[in-house]
ROLOSE-883651 format. One line per field, with one value per atom (N, C-alpha, C): x, y, z. Coordinates in steps of 0.2 Angstrom, whole numbers. Example, Ala and Ser with C-alpha at 12.3 -4.5 7.8 and 13.67 -1.06 7.14 Angstrom:
2
u: 66 62 66 64 68 64 .
v: -28 -22 -16 -11 -5 0 .
w: 39 39 39 35 36 39 .
***
This chain:
237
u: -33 -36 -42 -46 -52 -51 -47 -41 -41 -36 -32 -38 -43 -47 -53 -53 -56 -51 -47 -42 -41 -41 -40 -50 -54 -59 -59 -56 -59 -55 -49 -45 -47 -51 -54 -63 -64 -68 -67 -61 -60 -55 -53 -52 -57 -63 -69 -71 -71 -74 -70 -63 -60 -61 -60 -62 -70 -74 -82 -81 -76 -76 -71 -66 -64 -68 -72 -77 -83 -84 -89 -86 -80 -76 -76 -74 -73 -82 -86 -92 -95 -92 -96 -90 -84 -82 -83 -86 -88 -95 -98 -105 -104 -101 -99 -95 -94 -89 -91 -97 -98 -103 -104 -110 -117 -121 -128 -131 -135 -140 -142 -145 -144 -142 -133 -130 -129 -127 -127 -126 -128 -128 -124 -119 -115 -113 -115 -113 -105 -101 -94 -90 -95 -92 -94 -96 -97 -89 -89 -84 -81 -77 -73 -74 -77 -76 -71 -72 -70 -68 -64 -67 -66 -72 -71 -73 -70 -71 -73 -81 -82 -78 -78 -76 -82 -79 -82 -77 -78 -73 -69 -64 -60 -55 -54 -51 -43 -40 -34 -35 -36 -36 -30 -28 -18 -19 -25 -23 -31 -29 -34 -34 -43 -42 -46 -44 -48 -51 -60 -63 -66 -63 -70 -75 -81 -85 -90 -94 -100 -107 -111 -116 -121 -122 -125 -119 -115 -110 -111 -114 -117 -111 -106 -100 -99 -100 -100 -105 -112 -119 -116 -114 -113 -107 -101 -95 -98 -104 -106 -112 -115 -121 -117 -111 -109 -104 -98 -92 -89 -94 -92 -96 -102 -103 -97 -94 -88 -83 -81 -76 -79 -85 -88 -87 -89 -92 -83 -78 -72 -66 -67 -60 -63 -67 -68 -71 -76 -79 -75 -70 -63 -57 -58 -56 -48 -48 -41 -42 -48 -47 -51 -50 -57 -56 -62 -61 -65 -61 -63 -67 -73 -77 -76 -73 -75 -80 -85 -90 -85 -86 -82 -89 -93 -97 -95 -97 -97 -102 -98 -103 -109 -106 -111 -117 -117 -123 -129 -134 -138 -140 -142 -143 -137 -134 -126 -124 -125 -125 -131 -136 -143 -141 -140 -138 -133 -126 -121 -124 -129 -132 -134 -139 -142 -138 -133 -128 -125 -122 -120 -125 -132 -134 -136 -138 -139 -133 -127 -121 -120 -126 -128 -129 -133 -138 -135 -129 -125 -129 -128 -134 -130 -122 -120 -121 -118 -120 -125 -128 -136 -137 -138 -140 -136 -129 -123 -129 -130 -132 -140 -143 -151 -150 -144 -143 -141 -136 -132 -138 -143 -146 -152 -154 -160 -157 -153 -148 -155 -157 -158 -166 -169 -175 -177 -170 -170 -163 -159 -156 -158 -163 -167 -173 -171 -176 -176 -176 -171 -176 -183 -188 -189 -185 -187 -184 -183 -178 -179 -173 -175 -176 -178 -178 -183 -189 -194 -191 -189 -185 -180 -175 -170 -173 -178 -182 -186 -190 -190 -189 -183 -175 -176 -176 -173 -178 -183 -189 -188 -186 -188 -183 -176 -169 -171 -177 -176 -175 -175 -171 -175 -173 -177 -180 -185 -187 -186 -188 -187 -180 -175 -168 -163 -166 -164 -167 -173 -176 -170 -171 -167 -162 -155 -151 -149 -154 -154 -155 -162 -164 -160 -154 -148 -145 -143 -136 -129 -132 -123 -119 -118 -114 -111 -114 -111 -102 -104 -96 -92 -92 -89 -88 -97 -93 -89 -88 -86 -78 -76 -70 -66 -70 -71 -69 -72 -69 -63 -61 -54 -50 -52 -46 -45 -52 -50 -46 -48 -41 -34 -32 -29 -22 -27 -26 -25 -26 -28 -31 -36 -41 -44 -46 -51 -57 -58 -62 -66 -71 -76 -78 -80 -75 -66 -65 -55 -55 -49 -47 -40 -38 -32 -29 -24 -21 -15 -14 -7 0 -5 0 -1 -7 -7 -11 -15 -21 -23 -29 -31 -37 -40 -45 -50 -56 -61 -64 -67 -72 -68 -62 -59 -65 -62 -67 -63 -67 -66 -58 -57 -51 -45 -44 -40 -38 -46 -43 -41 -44 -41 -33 -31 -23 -19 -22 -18 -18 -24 -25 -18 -19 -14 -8 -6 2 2 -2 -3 -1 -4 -5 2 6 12 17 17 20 21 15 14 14 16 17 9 6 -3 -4 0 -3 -7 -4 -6 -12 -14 -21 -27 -24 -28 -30 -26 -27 -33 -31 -38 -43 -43 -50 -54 -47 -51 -53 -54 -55 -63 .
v: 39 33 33 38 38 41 46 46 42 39 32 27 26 21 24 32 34 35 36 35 28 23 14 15 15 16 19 25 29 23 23 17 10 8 3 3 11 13 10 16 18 12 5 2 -3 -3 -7 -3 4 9 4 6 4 -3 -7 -16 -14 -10 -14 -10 -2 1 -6 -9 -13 -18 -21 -24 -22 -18 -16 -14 -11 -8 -15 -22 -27 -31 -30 -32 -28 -22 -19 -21 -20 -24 -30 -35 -40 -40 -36 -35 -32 -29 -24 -29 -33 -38 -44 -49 -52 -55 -58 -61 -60 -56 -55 -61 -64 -67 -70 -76 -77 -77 -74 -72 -79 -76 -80 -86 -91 -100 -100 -102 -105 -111 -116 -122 -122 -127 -125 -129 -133 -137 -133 -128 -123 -124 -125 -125 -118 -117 -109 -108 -102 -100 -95 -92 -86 -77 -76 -69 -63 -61 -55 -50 -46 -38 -35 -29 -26 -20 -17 -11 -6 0 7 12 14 18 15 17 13 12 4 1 1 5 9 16 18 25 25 31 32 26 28 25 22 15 10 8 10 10 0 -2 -10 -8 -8 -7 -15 -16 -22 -19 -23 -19 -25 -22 -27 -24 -28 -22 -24 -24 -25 -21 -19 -13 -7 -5 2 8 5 12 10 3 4 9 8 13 20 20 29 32 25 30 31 26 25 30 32 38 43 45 52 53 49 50 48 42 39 42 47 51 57 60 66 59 57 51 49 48 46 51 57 65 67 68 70 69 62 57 53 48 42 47 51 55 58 58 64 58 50 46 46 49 47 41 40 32 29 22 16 14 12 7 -1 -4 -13 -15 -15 -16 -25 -27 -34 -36 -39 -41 -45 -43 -45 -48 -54 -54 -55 -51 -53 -59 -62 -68 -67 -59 -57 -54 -53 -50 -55 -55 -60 -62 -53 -54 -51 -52 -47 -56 -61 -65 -65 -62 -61 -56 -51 -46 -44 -49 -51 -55 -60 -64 -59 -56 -51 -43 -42 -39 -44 -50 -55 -54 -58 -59 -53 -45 -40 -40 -42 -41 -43 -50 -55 -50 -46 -41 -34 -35 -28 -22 -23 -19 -19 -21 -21 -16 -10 -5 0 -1 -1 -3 -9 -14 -12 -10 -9 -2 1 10 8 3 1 1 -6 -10 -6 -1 4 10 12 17 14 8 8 1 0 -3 -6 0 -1 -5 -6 -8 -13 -17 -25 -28 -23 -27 -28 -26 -27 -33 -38 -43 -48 -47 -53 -59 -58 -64 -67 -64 -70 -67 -69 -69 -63 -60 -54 -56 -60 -63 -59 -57 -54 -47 -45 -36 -35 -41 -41 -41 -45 -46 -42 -36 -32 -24 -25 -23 -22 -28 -30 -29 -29 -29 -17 -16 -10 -6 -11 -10 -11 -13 -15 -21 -26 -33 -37 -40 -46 -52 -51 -54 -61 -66 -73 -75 -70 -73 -69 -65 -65 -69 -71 -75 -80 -85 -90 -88 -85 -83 -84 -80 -79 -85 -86 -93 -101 -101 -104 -106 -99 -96 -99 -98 -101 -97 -92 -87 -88 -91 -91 -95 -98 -100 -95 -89 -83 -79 -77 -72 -76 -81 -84 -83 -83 -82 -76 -71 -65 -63 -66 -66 -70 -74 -75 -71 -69 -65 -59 -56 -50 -52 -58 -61 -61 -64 -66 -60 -53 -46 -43 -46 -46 -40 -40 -35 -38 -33 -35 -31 -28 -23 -21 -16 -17 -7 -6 -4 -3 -5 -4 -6 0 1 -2 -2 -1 2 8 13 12 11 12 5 2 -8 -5 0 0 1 -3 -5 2 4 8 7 7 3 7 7 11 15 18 26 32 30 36 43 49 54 55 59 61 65 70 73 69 64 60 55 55 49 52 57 65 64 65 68 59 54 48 49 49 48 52 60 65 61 59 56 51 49 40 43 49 54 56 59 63 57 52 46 44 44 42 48 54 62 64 61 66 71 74 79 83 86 94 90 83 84 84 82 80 86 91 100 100 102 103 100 93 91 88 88 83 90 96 100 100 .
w: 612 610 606 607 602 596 596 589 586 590 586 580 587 581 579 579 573 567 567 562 557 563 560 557 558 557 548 548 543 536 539 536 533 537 534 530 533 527 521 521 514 510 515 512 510 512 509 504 504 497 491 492 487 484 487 488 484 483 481 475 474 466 463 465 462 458 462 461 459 458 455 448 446 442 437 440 437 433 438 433 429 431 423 419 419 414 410 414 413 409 412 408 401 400 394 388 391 385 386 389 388 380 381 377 377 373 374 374 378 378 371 368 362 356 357 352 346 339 334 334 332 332 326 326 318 319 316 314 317 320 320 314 312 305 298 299 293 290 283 279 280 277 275 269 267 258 257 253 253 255 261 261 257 254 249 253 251 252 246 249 244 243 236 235 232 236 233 233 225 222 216 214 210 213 211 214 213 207 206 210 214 218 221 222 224 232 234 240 243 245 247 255 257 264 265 270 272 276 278 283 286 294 296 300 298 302 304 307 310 310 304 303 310 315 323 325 324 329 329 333 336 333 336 332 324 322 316 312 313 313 312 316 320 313 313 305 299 298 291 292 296 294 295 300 300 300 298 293 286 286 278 274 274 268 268 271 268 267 265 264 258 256 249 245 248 244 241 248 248 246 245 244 240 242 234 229 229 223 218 223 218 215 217 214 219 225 228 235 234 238 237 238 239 243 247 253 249 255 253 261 258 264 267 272 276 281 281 286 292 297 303 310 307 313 321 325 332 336 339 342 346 349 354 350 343 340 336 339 339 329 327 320 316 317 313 307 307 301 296 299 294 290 295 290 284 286 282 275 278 273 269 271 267 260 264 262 255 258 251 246 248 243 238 241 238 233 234 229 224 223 217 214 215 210 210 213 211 216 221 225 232 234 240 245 242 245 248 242 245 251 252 256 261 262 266 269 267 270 273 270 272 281 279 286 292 289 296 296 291 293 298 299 301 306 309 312 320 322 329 326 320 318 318 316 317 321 323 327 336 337 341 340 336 335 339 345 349 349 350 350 343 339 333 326 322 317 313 309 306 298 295 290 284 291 286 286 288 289 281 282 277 270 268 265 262 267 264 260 265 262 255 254 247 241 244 238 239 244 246 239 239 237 226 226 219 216 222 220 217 212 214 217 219 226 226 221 220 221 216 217 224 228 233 239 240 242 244 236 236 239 239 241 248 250 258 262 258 263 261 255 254 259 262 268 265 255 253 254 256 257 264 269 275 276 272 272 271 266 264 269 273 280 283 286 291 289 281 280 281 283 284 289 294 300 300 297 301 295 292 286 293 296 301 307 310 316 314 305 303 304 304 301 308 315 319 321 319 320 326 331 338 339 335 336 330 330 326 327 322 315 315 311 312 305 305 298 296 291 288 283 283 280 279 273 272 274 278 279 287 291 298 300 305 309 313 311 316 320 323 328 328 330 331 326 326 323 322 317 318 312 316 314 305 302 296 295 300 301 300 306 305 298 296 294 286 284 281 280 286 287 287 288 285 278 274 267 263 266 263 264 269 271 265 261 257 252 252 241 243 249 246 244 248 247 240 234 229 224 227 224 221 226 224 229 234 238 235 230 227 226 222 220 225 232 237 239 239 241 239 230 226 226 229 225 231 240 244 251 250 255 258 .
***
């Protein structure tokens, strides 16, 4: 008998473990995909403008990558300091790819339309990229602004970058450009993109940070297709 219900005992331990990892398992998923605190205010009567994509490289290159990213995306940060330079150096340098960069803001990112603004407007002056490597290199500096606006940071930026400071100024504090991210974002739903960084290769979605290797051996599969392997040998190693 005392078997018995230390047996039904142990049982119902371990079905209350399971019951609270379940539960437990379920709020940290909740917490991880929520909403931070504070995140972006956009107007929801904001018009739609345009989404443009920037490019770097040539824009005839055998093979053209689309990247969305979110400049407040931590994995974005992380591809752009330590994979998109061998991808600069190893493929667009050598003229066998260009990417077409999309701003994809997340709602949960408090300053990620500042930064988009500030991206835009550095594109007036021919300086997007710049500004694109300012933002993801120094990422945790102002994306940590949660008590108050990153305005002075981007600004800056931009004096830091060479710009014109009056006509960026102007620019910025315009927010005529917000109609353009905002079209941005739905060109990447449209694309069904859910995620931040995520690519497109070749007419197919890849999600996430992929590393240099892979995204290597897509590229190669895109040159033989268009009979560039050889060149990709010699010049993308």
């Amino acid at each position: 008998m005392a078997t018995s219900k230390k047996r039904a005992s142990q049982k119902q331990f371990t079905y209350v473990i399971a019951v609270i990892a379940i539960i437990g398992a379920g709020a940290l998923g909740w917490m991880a995909t929520r909403p931070k605190s504070g995140g972006t205010e956009i107007d929801p009567n904001l018009p739609v403008g345009t989404a443009e994509g920037f490019v770097l490289g040539k824009p005839d290159a055998p093979v053209q990558i689309i990247e969305f990213a979110d400049f407040e995306c931590p994995a974005c940060a992380q591809f752009a300091m330590l994979t998109e330079p061998d991808i600069r150096a190893r493929l667009i340098d050598k003229g066998l790819v260009s990417v077409k960069f999309y701003v994809f803001p997340l709602p949960m990112h408090k300053n990620t339309w500042s930064a988009s603004n500030a991206a835009f407007c550095a594109n007036e002056q021919g300086k997007f990229w710049e500004m694109h490597d300012r933002l993801f290199y120094t990422q945790d500096l102002w994306n940590t602004l949660a008590t108050s606006n990153p305005d002075k940071k981007m600004k800056a930026y931009a004096e830091e970058l060479g710009l014109d400071a009056s006509k960026f100024n102007d620019c910025y504090d315009s927010q005529r450009h917000y109609p353009n991210i905002k079209a941005s974002g739905i060109e990447a739903q449209n694309r069904l993109i859910d995620e931040t960084p995520s690519f497109i290769i070749g007419g197919k979605r890849y999600p996430g940070s992929l590393p240099y290797d892979e995204i290597k051996k897509l590229v190669d599969a895109e040159l033989a297709k268009v009979g560039a392997a050889d060149t990709t040998k010699k010049g993308a190693k």
